[in-house]
C-alpha positions, 0 to 999 in steps of 0.5 A: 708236301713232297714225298720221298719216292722209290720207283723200281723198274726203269722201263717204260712205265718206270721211267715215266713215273720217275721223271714225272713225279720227281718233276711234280716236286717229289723226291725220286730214286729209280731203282733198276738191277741193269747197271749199263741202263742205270749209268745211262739214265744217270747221264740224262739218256733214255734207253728208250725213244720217247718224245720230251723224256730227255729233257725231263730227265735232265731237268729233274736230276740237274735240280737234284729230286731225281737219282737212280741206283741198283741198291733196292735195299737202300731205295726203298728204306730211304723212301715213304712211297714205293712204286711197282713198275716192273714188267708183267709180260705175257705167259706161255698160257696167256696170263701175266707172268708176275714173277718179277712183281714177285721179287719185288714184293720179297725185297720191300718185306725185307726192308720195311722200316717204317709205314710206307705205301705200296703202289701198284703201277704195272698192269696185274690180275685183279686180285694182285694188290690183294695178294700183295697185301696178304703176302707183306701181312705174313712176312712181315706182320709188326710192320705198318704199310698199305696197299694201293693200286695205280694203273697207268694209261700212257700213250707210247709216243706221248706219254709225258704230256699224258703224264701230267694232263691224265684224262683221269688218275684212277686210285684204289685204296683201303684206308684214308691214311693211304688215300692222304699219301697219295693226295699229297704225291698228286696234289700238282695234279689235283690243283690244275682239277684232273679227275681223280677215281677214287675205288677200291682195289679190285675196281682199280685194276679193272679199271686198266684192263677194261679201257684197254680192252675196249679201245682194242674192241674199237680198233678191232670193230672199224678194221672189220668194217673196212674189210666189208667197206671193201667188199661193197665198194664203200669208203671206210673213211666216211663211214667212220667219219660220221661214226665219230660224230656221233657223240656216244662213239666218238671219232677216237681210235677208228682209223682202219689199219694192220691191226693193234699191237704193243705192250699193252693191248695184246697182252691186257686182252688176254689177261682179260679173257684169262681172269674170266676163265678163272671165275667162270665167266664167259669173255667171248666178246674179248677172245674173238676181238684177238682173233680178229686182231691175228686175222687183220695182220695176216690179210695184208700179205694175203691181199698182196700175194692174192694181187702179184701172184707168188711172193717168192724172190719179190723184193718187198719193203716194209716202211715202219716196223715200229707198233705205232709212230713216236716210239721204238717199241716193236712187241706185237707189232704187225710188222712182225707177222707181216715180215714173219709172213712174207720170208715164209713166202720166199720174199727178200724183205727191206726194212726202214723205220725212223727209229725202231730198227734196232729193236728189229734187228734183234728178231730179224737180222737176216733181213736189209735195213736201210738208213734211208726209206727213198733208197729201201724202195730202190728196186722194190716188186712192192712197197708196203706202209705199216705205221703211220710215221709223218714222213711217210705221208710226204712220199713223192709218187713219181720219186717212188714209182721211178725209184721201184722195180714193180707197182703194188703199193699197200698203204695199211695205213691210208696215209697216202691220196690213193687217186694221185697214186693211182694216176701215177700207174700203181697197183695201190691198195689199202684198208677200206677203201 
């Protein structure tokens, strides 16, 4: 039986949300206060690059399930289910600023008109969905609701196969008539036997904030192991190689590069460290994990600088700015620190990325942006690969060594065969090898 469903925050995780529950067979309204972004969406245009979101979009509002409005009000009395989907960023003390799930929270105690579920999709303290019931019990206490906690666990860049084949749906509730609601938005999923995690609140939001912190532990680890590769004149790839044979590692997310970045990874960890401070508990694992991560992007400069002398009036170009391939998505990316690191160094700095530019410009519009990545290497002292986009790995050598000024090629993520570089007269370097 569908549901009748309001999602409020067309973000990254709104939007997924929305076109992917109204394609389940939910009916779905979308609930954003930004017009020019709703009038978008309404024509079957992402404001974000996601990979397959259009097409879904246009699908799901064609077969009527899926609408999007800035009537909160009207949303959410219309609906059974209601989603949080608002962003948590990161506070200047490095705990999540809820203030958005706040106003959020305000709006759905003035409009609860009959039993409706509550589900927590942004990424919160634990605690949060506790707090969020407390709070509705005391602004609104004749009223019928419950309280649920959903994390999500979307790959930017594949989010919507994610999406509808989830390694697992994590669930926490406090009663079983919250639990049939759910039942019944994920039946699809249910069908086609996708593990379901069924826990408490507090379990659930933990959940999401240790997976994410241990991916950012497995990151963190194989990039120290290739600075020490490094060192001993070993080769990071075999090493993580026959790592990930072994069954109880796996070979997942050890690929040695600039460090981690994005929305998540940075801003989850310390939230981790954050929540442990608060209950007296010692997080050292996780604090220097961030440390490391700040390290790991400021060593490419200096590994570059440490090769070619002063950086000052050196033409470098940065081939990706985006945090990671298949999506625009610039937060923590380390091509902010890079770029950040080398104008205070007095390099003149070119840029491209397939599709992240835009956002770039918006931090760094001092620096030169080109169309197309042959010609942003045109004249260049270095040349610099920070994510790992597919066209990067075609790059021609002899192309590129006629087309640059000078030879130092830092591959950050050993996307390129450093032998055929080399024997084309580059100073190449990379991460472990």
């Amino acid at each position: 039986m569908s549901k009748n469903i309001c999602v409020v925050g067309t973000g990254y995780v709104g939007l997924i949300a929305s076109v992917g529950l109204a394609d389940l067979g939910n009916h779905v309204i979308g609930v954003d206060k930004d017009e020019e972004k709703i009038k978008l969406l309404k024509s079957a245009k992402s404001p974000i690059y996601e990979p397959g979101v259009e097409e879904y979009l246009e699908r799901n509002l064609n077969s009527g399930r899926l609408n999007f409005t800035t009537d909160i009000d009207m949303a959410i009395q219309e609906s059974e289910v209601i989603y949080i989907a608002v962003g948590t960023p990161e506070g200047s003390d490095g705990s999540p600023n809820m203030s958005y799930v706040d106003n959020v929270v305000t709006s759905i105690a003035g409009n609860l008109n009959n039993y409706k579920v509550i589900v927590t999709k942004s990424t919160v303290p634990v605690g949060t969905n506790r707090g969020i019931e407390k709070q509705l019990k005391g602004m609104c206490p004749e009223k019928e609701f419950d309280v649920v906690s959903n994390p999500e666990f979307l790959r930017e860049g594949s989010s919507v196969q994610d999406f509808f084949h989830p390694d697992r749906t994590v669930i926490g509730c406090t009663t079983e008539r919250a639990k049939k609601e759910m039942f019944e938005v994920y039946r699809a999923l249910n069908i086609i036997s996708v593990p379901f995690i069924w826990c408490s609140l507090e379990t659930a939001e933990l959940i999401k904030y240790a997976s994410n912190a241990f991916l950012a532990t497995k990151i963190t680890f194989i990039n120290q192991m290739a600075n020490l590769a490094e060192g001993v004149d070993a080769d990071i790839h075999k090493i993580a190689q026959a790592m990930g044979l072994d069954g109880r590692i796996s070979s997942k997310f050890l690929h040695p590069g600039p460090g981690y970045g994005g929305s998540c990874f940075p801003k989850d960890t310390k939230a981790v460290v954050d929540t442990g401070d608060k209950c007296g508990i010692d997080m050292s694992l996780i604090r220097e994990v961030i440390a490391a991560n700040e390290l790991q992007k400021e060593r490419i400069v200096d590994r570059m600088e440490k090769r070619m002398g002063s950086l000052e009036s050196k033409t470098v170009t940065i081939l990706g700015l985006a945090f990671k391939q298949r999506t625009d998505d610039i937060r923590e990316s380390p091509s902010i620190a890079i770029v950040k690191s080398l104008l205070q160094k007095g390099a003149i700095v070119n840029a491209h990325d397939p599709k992240a530019m835009k956002n770039f410009r918006k931090l760094f519009p001092g620096i030169n942006y080109f169309n197309d990545s042959n010609e942003a290497c045109t004249k260049a002292d270095a040349v610099i690969i920070a994510t790992e986009w597919n066209e990067y790995r075609n790059i021609d050598p002899d192309r590129l060594k006629s087309e640059m000024k000078g030879e130092v090629l830092f591959d950050a993520r050993n996307l390129l065969d450093p032998e055929i570089f080399i024997s084309r007269g580059f100073a190449y370097l990379g991460i472990g090898r």
